[in-house]
C-alpha positions in Angstrom: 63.2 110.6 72.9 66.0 113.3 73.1 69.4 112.9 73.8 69.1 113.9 77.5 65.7 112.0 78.2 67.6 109.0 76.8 70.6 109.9 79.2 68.1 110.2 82.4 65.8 107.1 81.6 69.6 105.1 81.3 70.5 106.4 84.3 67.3 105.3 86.2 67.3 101.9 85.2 71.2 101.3 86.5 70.1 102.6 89.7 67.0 101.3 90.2 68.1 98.6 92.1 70.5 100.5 94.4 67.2 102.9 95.3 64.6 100.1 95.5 66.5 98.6 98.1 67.6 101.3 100.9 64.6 100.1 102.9 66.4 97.6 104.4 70.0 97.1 104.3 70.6 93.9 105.9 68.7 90.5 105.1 66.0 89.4 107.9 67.1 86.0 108.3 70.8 85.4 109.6 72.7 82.3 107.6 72.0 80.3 110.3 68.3 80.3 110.3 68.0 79.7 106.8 70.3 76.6 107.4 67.8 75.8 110.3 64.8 76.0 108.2 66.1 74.8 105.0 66.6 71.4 107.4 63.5 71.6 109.7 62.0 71.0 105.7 64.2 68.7 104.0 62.1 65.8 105.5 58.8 67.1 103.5 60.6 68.2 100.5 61.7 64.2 100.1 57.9 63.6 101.1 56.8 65.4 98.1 59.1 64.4 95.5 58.2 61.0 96.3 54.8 61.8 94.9 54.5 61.7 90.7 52.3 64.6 89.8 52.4 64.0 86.3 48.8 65.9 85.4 47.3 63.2 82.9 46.8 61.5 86.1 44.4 63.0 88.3 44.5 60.3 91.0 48.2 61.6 91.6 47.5 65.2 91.2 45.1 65.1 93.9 46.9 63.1 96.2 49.7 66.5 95.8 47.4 68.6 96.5 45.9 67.3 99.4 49.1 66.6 101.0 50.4 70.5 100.2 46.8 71.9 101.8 48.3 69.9 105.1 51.1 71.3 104.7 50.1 75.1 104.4 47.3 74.9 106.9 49.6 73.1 109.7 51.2 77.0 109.1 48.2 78.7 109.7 47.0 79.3 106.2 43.2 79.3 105.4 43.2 76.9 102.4 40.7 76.0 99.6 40.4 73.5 96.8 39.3 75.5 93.7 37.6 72.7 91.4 39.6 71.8 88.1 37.7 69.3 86.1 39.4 66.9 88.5 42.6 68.7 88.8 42.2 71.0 91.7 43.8 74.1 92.2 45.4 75.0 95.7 44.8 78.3 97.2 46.1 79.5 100.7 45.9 82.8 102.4 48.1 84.2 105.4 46.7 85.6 108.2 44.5 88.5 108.6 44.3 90.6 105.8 44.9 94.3 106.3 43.5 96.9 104.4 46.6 99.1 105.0 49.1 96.8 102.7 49.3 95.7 99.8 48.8 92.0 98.6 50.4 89.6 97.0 49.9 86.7 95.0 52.5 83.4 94.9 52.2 82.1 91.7 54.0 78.2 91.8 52.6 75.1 90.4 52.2 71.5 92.1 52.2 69.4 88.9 55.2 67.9 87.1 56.3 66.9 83.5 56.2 63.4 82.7 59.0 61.2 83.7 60.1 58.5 81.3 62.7 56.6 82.8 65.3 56.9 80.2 68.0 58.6 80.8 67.5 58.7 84.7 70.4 57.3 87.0 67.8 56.9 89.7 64.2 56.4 90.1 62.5 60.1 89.0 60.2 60.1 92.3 62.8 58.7 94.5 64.7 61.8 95.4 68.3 60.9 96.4 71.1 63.4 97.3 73.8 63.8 95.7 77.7 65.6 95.3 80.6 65.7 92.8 83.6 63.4 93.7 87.0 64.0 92.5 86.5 63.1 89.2 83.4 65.6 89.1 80.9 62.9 88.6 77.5 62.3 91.1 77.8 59.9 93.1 74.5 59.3 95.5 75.1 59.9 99.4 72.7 59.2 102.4 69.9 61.9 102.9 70.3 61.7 106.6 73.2 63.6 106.3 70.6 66.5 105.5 69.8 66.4 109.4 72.6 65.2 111.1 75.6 67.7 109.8 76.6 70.3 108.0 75.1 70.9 104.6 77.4 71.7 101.8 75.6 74.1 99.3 76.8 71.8 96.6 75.3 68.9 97.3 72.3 68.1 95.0 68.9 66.6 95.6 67.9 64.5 91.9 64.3 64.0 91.5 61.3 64.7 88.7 60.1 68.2 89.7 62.6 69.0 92.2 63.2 72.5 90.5 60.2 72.6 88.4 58.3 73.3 90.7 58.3 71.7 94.2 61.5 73.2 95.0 60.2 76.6 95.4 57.0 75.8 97.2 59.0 73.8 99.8 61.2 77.4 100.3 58.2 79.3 100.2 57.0 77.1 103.4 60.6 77.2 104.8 60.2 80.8 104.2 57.1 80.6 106.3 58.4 78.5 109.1 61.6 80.8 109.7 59.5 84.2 109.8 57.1 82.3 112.4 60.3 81.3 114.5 61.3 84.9 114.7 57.6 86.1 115.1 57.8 88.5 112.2 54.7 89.4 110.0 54.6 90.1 106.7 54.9 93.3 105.2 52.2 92.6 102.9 49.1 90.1 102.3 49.9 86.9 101.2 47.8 84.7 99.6 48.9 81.4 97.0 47.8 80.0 94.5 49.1 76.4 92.6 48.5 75.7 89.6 47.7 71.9 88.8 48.4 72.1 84.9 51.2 74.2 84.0 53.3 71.4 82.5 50.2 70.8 80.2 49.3 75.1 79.7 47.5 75.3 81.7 44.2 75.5 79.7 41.8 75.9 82.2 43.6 78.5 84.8 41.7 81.3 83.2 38.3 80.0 83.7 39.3 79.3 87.2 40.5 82.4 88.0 37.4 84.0 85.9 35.5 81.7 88.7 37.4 82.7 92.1 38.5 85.8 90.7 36.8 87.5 94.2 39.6 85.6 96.5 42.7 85.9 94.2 42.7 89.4 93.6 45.5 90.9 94.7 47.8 94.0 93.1 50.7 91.9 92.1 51.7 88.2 91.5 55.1 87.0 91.9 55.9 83.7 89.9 58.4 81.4 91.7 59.3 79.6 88.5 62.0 79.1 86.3 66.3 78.7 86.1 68.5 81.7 86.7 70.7 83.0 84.2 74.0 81.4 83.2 75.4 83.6 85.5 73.8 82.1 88.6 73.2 86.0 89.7 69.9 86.9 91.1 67.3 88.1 88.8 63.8 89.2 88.0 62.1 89.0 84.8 59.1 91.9 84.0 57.6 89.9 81.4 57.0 87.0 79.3 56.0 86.1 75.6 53.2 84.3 74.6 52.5 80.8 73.0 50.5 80.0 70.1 50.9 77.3 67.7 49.7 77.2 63.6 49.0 74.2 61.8 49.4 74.8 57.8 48.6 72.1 55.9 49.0 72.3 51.7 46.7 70.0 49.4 48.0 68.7 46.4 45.9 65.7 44.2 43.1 63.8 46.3 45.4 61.0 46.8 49.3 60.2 46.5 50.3 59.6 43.3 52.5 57.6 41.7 56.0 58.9 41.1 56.4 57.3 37.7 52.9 58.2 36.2 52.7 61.7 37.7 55.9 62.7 38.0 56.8 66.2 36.5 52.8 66.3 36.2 51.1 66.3 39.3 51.6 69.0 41.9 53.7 67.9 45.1 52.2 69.3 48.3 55.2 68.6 50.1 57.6 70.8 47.2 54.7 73.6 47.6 54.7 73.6 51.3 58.4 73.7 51.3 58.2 77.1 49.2 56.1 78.9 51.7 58.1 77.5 54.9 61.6 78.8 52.9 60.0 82.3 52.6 59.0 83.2 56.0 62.5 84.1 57.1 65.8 85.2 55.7 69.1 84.0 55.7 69.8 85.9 59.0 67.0 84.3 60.9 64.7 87.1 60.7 60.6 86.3 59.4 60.3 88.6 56.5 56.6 88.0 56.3 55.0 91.8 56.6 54.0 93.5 59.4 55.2 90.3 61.6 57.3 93.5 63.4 54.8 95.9 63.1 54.2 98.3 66.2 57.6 97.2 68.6 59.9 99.4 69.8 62.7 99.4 72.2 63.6 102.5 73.9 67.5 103.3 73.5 67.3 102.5 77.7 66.1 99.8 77.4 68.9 98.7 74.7 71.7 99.7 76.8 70.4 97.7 79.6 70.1 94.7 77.8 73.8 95.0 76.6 74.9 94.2 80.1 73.4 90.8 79.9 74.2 89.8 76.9 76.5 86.3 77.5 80.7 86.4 76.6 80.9 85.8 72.7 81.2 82.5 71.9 79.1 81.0 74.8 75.8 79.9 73.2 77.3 78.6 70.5 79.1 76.4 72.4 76.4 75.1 74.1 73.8 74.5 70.9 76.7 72.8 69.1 76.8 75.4 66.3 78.8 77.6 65.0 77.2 80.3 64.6 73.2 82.1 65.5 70.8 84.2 63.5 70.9 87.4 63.7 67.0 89.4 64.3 68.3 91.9 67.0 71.9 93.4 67.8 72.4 90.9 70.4 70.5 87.4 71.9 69.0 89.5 74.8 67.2 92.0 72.4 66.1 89.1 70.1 63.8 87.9 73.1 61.8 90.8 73.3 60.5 90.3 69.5 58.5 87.8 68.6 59.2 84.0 67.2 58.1 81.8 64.4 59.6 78.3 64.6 59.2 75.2 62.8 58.3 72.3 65.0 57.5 69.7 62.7 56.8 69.4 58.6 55.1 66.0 57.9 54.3 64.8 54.6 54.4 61.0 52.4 55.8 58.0 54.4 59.9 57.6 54.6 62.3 54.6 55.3 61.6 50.6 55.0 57.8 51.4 54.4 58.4 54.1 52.3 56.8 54.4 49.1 57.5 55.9 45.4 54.5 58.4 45.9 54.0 62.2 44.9 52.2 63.1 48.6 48.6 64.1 48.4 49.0 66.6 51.6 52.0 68.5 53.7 51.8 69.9 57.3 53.8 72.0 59.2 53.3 72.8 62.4 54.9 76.3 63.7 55.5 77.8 67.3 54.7 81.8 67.3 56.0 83.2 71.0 54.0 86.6 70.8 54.9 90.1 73.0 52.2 92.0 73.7 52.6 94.2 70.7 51.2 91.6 68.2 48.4 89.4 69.8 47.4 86.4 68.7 44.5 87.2 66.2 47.0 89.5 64.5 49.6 86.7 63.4 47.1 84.8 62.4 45.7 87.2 60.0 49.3 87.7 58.9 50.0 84.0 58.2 46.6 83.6 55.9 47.3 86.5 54.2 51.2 85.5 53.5 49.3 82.4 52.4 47.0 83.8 50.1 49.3 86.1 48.8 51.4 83.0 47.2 48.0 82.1 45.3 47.0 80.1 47.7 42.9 79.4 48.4 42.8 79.2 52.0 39.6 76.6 53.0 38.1 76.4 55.9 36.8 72.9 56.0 38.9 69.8 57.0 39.7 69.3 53.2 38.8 71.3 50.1 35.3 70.6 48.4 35.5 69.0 45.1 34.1 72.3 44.0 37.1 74.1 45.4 39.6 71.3 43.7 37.9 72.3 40.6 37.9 76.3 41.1 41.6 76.8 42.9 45.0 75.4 41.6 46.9 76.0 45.2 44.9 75.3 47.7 45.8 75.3 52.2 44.4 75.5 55.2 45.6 77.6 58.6 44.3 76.5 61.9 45.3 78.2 65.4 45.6 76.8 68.9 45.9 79.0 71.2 45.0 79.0 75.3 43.9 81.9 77.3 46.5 81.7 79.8 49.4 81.4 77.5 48.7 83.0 74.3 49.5 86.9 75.2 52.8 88.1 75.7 53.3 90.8 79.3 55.1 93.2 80.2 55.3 95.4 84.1 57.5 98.2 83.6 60.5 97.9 85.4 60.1 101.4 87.6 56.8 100.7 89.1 56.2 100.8 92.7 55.2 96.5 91.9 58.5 96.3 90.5 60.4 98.8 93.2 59.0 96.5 95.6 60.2 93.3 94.6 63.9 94.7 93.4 63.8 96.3 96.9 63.5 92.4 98.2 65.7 90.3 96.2 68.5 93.0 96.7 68.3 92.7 100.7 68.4 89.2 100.2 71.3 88.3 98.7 73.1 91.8 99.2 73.5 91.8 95.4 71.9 93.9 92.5 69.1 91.7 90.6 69.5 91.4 86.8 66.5 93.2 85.9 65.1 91.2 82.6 62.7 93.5 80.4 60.9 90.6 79.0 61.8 87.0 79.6 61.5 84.4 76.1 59.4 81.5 77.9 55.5 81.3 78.6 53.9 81.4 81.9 50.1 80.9 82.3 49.4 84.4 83.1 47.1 85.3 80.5 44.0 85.0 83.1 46.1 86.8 85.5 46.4 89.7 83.0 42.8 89.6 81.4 40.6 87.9 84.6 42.2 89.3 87.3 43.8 93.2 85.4 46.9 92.6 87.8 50.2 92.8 86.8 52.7 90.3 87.5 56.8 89.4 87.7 59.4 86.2 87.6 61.8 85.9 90.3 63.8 82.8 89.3 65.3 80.9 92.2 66.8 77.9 90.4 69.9 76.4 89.6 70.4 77.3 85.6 71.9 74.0 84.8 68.7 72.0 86.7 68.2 70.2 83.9 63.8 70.8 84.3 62.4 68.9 82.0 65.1 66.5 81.4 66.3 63.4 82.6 68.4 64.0 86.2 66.5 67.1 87.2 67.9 68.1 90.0 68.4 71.3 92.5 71.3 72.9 94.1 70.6 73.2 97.8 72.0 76.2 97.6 69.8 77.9 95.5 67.5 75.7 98.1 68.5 77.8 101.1 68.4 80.9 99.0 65.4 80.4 98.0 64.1 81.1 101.7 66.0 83.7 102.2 64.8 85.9 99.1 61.5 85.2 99.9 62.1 86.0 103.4 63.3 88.8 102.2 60.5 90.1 99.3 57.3 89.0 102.3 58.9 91.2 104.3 59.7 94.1 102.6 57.0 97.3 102.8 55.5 98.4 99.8 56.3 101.9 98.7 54.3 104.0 96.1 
């Protein structure tokens, strides 16, 4: 790229927002109305917090989604129960369909992580409202103050999957209800789709979407999903990595041995398996195992653009407890767009009271791999058994070597994959499309502020089938609070994000869809 193309595609990307967005200068819905609607809802957003959704139980998962197909056909959506081996899948559609717009998938998901009680100050699905008092600790106050007075945007609602992800499918209705009260149509066709497995991967999405794949076309999905930035600004993120996770498991001697007899004679798995772990990265943090890299590249645009995101020095490290990070791109925004190899786990002999003086017969380590779309799945996994084999190592491809293997190889392992269709490919939508126009042009109006515009967020979404089944492109608008705490005891959401929420997607329905 030259000097001056590099110069003009900078350019672009700054004002990208500022041109997306001259469609409609002010926001549809006043502050008032969102206030009406966000309370008009507050009595069903209780209602469905109170419901565990926790997906190993199907009884409760379909108890949500019965209750949310009420909900979206009371507002005049045609709705349908897309079977799930006994975890259904929602989908709703607006209106008439009209061959002159565009249409629009909404992404959310119904099901929740599990909720152990520790750590909770409250019941997890008893929702109970909260705010800060002097002292800047939460104290609970009466939910009927939701309805009776004014609602102060700090006040919190605590509850398992009150950001992730009921929150925004109780805006998304809100949403609904307020364009209905001003008698305004969508700009573009609306269906919905939510999921009943994300919390778990998702493992089946793509063979649903593979089966309904005639009704939830579309040419675009928006994902309502996820915390905002530190920052708290609005935001959109083009992308996602993938998941996929390796097993590696080194053999040593059939059995343990004993440390006295054997030791300084008979191989130790856990030693060996140690070795190859300590070799996959350097000092700085980066994998050194070759071609793990191979085929990315980052425009010098897209460089500078991440450099305005990048958080005050200092801050992360603060909030990990360390003192100081590794170092695979120029800054922790850049480093997201490459892909990841993290230990999880290493495993090996039996520690503490029942410990015992053996040599371990056999090692594992388990390893997270969050791929981009420039090195599927199939690829690191031809890198990790040839990194393998290229240490001496035999790698089987039964359970356990053959005692004709033991007998053949000295350093023997074996490399197993898991991977699921809707999570294991990274995505990107470029950021100038007229999918991506679109929804910068709608956040913008919203909240009369210019969207961080993320290239590729680090997380997974189940969007593989979206991108493989259904060849549509999607994007992440994030509507949380950051510090929600999703996933973690005292999840909880901001009802200000809440009544923003309604207003952005207000907003983004609303908004016509320019080539």
């Amino acid at each position: 790229m030259t000097n001056s193309a590099t110069a003009a595609r900078i350019a672009s990307l700054i004002l990208l927002a500022c041109s997306a967005g001259l469609s409609s200068a002010q926001s549809i819905l006043s502050e008032e109305e969102v206030q009406s609607a966000a309370k008009r809802t507050y009595p069903e957003y209780f209602k469905l917090l109170s419901m565990p959704a926790d997906a190993a139980h199907m009884q409760d998962i379909q108890r949500n989604v019965d209750w949310l197909e009420k909900a979206f056909a009371s507002r005049g959506f045609r709705t349908r129960q897309l079977a799930n081996n006994g975890r259904p899948l929602l989908f709703a559609e607006f209106g008439p369909a009209r061959k002159s717009r565009k249409t629009i998938l909404v992404y959310m998901h119904l099901d929740a992580q599990p909720a152990p009680p520790a750590g909770w100050h409250t019941d997890p699905w008893t929702p109970t409202l909260r705010k800060r008092d002097g002292d800047g600790a939460w104290q609970t106050i009466s939910s009927d103050l939701l309805a009776t007075g004014p609602v102060d945007p700090e006040w919190r609602v605590f509850a398992r999957a009150a950001s992730d992800d009921k929150g925004p499918i109780m805006m998304f209705l809100a949403a609904i209800d307020a364009l209905k009260g001003k008698h305004i149509d969508p700009a573009v066709n609306v269906k919905v789709l939510l999921d009943s497995e994300e919390e778990k991967g998702s493992p089946s999405l793509h063979t649903v979407m593979e089966a309904h794949k005639d009704i939830l076309r579309s040419d675009g999905i928006v994902v309502y999903d996820g915390g905002r930035a530190s920052t708290e600004k609005p935001s959109i993120n083009f992308g996602n990595r993938g998941s996929i996770q390796l097993n590696l498991t080194v053999f040593g001697t059939r059995t343990d041995q004993h440390s006295g007899l054997y030791g300084n004679i008979a191989p130790n798995a856990a030693l060996r398996l140690a070795r190859l772990v300590a070799g996959m990265k350097d000092e700085q943090g980066k994998v050194i195992i070759p071609g793990f890299y191979e085929g990315i590249h980052i425009s010098d645009a897209d460089q500078q653009a991440m450099k305005a995101h990048v958080p005050a020095a200092g801050v992360l490290e603060k909030r990990l407890g360390v003192a100081g990070l590794d170092s695979v791109a120029p800054n922790v925004i850049e480093a997201l767009q490459y892909p990841s190899l993290d230990v999880l786990w290493i495993g090996s002999g039996v520690v503490g009271s029942s410990g015992v003086n053996s040599i371990p017969a056999v090692a594992t380590a388990s390893f997270n791999v969050r791929t981009v779309p420039e090195t599927p799945p199939e690829r690191v996994f031809g890198l990790l058994k040839d990194y393998v084999a290229s240490h001496g190592y035999h790698v089987v491809q039964g359970e356990a070597p053959t005692e004709e293997e033991r007998a053949a190889f000295p350093r023997m392992a074996k490399l197993t994959m898991m991977a699921y269709p809707s999570t294991q490919v990274g995505f990107r939508e470029p950021m100038d499309s007229p999918f991506s126009r679109w929804a910068i042009a709608g956040v913008r109006t919203a909240t009369q502020r210019e969207p961080d515009l993320y290239r590729m967020g680090g997380s997974t979404l189940p969007m593989g089938g979206a991108v493989t089944v259904l060849k549509t492109p999607y994007l992440v608008v994030p509507l949380i609070n950051a510090d929600s705490n999703q996933h973690g005891a005292n999840e909880n959401l901001r009802l200000g994000n809440y009544m923003e929420g309604i207003r952005s997607i207000a907003s983004m329905l609303t908004t016509p869809w320019k080539q």
